[in-house]
C-alpha positions in Angstrom: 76.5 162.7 214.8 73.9 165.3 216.6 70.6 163.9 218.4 68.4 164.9 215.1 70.6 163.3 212.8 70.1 160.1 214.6 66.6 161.0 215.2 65.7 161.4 211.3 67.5 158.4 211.0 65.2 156.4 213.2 62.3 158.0 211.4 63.2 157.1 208.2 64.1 153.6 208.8 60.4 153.2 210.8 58.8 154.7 207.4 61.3 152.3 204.7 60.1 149.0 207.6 56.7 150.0 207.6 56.6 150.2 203.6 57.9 147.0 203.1 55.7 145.8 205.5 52.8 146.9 204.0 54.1 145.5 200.4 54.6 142.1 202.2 51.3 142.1 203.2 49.8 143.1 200.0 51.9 140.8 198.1 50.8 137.8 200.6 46.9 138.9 200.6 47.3 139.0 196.5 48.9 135.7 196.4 45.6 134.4 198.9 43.2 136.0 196.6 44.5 134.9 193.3 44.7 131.9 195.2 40.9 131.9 195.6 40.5 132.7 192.6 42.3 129.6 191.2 40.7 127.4 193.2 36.9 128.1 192.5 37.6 128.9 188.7 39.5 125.3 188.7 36.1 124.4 190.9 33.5 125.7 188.4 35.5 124.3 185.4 35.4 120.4 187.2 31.5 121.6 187.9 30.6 122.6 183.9 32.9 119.6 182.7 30.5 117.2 185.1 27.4 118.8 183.6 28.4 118.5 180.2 29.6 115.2 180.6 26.4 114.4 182.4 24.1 116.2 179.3 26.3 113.7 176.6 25.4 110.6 178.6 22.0 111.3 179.6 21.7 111.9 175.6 22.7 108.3 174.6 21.5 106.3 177.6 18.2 108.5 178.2 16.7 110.7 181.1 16.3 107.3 183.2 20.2 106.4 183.5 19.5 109.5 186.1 17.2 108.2 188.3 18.9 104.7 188.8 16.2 103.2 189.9 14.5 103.3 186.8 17.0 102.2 184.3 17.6 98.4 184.3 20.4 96.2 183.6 18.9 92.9 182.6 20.4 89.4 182.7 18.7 86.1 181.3 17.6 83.8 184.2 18.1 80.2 183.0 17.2 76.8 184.8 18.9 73.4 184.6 17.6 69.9 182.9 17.5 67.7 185.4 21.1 65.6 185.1 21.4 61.8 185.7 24.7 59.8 185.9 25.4 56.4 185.0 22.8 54.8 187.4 20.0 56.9 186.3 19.9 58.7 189.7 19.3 62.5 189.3 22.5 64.5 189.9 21.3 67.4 192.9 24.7 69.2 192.8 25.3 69.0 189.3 28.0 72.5 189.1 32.1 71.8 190.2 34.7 74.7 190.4 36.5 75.1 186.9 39.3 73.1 187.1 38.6 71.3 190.4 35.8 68.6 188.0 37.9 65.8 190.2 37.9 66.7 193.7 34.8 65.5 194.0 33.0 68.6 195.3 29.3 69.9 193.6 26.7 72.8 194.3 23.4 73.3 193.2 22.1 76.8 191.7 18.5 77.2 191.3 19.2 79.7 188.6 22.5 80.2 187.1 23.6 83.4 186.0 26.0 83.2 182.7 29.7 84.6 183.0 29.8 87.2 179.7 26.5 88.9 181.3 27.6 89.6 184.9 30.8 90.6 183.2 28.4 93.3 180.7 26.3 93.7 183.6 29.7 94.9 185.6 31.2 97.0 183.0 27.7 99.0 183.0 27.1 99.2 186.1 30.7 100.6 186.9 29.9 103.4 184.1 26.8 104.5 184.9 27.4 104.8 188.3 30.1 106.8 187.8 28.7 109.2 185.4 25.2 109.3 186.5 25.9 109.2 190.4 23.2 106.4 190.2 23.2 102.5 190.5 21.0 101.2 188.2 18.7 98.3 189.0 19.5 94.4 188.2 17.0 92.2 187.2 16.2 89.5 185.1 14.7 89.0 182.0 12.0 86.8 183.9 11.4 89.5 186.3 10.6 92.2 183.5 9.2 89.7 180.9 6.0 91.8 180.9 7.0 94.7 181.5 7.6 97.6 178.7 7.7 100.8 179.9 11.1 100.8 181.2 14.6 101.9 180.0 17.3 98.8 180.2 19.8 97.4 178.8 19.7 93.1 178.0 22.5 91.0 177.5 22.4 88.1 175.5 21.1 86.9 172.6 16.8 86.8 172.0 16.8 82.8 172.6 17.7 83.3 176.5 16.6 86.7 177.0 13.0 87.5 176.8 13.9 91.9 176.6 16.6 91.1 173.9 13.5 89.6 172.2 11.3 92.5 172.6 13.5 94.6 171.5 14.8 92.8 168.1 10.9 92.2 167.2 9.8 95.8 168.1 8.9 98.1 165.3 11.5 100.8 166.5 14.1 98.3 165.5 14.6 99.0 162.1 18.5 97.7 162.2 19.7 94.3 162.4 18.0 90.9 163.8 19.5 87.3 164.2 18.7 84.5 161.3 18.5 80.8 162.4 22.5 80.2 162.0 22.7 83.4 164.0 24.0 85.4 161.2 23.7 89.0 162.0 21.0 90.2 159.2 18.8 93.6 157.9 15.7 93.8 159.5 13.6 94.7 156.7 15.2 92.8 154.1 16.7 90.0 155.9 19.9 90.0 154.0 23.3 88.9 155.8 25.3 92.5 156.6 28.4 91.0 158.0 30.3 87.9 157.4 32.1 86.3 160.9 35.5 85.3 160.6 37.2 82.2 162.8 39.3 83.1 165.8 36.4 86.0 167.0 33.2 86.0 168.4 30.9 88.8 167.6 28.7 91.2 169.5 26.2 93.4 168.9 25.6 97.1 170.7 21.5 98.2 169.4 19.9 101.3 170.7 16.0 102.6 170.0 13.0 103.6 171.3 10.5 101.3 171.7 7.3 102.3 169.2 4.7 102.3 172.3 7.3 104.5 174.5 9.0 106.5 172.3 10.6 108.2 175.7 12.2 105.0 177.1 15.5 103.6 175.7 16.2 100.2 175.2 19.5 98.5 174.8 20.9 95.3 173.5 24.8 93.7 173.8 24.5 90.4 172.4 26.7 88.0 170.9 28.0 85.4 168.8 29.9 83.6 171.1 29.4 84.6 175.1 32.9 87.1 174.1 30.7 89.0 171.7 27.9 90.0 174.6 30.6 91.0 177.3 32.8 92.5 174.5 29.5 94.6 173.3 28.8 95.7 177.0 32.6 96.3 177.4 32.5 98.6 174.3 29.4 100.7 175.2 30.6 101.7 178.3 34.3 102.4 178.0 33.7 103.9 174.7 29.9 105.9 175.3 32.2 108.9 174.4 32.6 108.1 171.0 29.4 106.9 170.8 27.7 109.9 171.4 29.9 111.9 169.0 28.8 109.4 166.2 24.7 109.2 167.0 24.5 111.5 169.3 20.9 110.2 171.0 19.7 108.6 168.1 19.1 104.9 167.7 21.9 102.8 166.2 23.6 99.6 165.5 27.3 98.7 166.0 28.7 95.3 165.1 32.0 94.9 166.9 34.3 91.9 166.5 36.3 90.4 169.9 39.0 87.9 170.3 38.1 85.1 173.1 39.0 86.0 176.6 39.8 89.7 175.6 36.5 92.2 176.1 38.6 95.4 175.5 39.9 94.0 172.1 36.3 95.1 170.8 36.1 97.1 167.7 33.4 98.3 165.6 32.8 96.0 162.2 29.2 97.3 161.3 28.4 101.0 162.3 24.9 102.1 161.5 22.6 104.8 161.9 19.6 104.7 159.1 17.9 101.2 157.3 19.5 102.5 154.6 22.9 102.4 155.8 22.1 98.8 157.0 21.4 97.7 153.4 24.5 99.5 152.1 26.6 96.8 154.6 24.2 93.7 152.9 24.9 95.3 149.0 28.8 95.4 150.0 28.6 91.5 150.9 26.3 90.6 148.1 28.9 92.1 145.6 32.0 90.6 146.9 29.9 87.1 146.8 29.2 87.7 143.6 32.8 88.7 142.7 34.1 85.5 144.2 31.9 83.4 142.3 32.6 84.7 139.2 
């Protein structure tokens, strides 16, 4: 083989390595580019589904569940009777561990705290902090009692908690309000809208704006039974979602039943959005009265 043969040979294989050397790189610069290009589309997709997500919840809880510090999640502060034993001597440490009543051992709180609302007041807090990037404020009902120009959320019933109160008597409510055997009944008429079956407590999920505020929210989870409040709370926050796509960010009132000592078995009885639907749910219970009597 002469010297040019081998020569153009050499040449040839130089231009066929330096080809595929280029297409390597091009193919390994496309692959970091598209690469790129993945990661800030998958980037701006997590960043519109935030915002959205963001818009829906700031549309049922208000502008306030933003700002953290000015949306409240408020627990009734209650005291203790003073307790004597046999002798007549006032018991100081009146509390024991649940099942530890024997061992002997007793504290004193100066204001206890009941178990259903720092469970709602958990199940909230967990929600809102992880939607609104915010941790809302706790306080008690005592601590807010004349206050009104706030967004919050109360748990309990309106005996124990002064905001649950002001929000069942205030003329934005125009949905559901206790009765003396804590029946749930219509507002404006003050007919019975649900009937309470044994083996379930009952809770009670209200939203409006205040008449004086029309701007602030205010929230109730209350109960029949302390399941009903922590299954309420339960139910607002795992299921806001649904929420939202039913009301959207106007008021409403959802009746949802709960099995003792199970807060996620929560589901809605009494959905409402109007005072007319309200009265709808009373004319269903009247009828079927009537029926049974006859």
């Amino acid at each position: 083989m002469g010297t040019e043969t081998i020569g153009y040979l050499l040449h040839l294989g130089y231009q066929v390595m330096n080809i595929c050397i280029k297409n390597i790189g091009f193919n390994v610069l496309g692959g970091v580019i598209a690469g790129i290009i993945t990661l800030v589309i998958v980037a701006i997709g997590k960043k519109v589904f935030f915002l959205w997500n963001r818009h829906k919840f700031r549309q049922l809880f208000g502008k306030d569940v933003l700002k953290g510090s000015d949306f409240h999640l408020v627990y009734a502060q209650l005291g203790l009777r003073a307790v004597k034993n046999e002798q007549g001597n006032v018991v100081t440490h009146p509390y024991v561990k649940p099942g530890e009543e024997s061992c002997g051992a007793g504290f004193s709180i100066d204001r206890p705290v009941n178990s259903c609302e720092v469970r709602a007041a958990k199940y909230l807090a967990e929600v809102i902090g992880a939607e609104s990037k915010r941790a809302p404020m706790l306080s008690s009902d005592y601590e807010l009692r004349g206050r009104v120009d706030i967004s919050f959320i109360s748990f309990g019933g309106p005996l124990p908690n002064y905001k649950t109160k002001d929000v069942i008597e205030n003329k934005g409510n125009e949905f559901v309000r206790f009765d003396n055997q804590n029946n749930f009944v219509s507002k404006k008429s003050g007919r019975i809208v649900l009937r309470r079956e044994q083996g379930f407590d009952y809770g009670l999920v209200l939203k409006l704006h205040p008449a004086q505020f029309p701007k602030r929210v205010w929230f109730v989870c209350a109960g029949v039974g302390e399941w009903g409040t922590s299954g309420a709370a339960r139910y607002l926050a795992h299921k806001w979602k649904q929420i939202y796509h039913y009301s959207k960010k106007r008021p409403f009132a959802i009746i949802v039943r709960v099995r003792p000592n199970q807060d996620e078995s929560a589901e809605p009885i009494v959905k409402v959005k109007n005072s007319t639907e309200i009265e709808q749910y009373a004319n269903v219970i009247e009828r079927r009265e009537k029926g049974n009597k006859g």
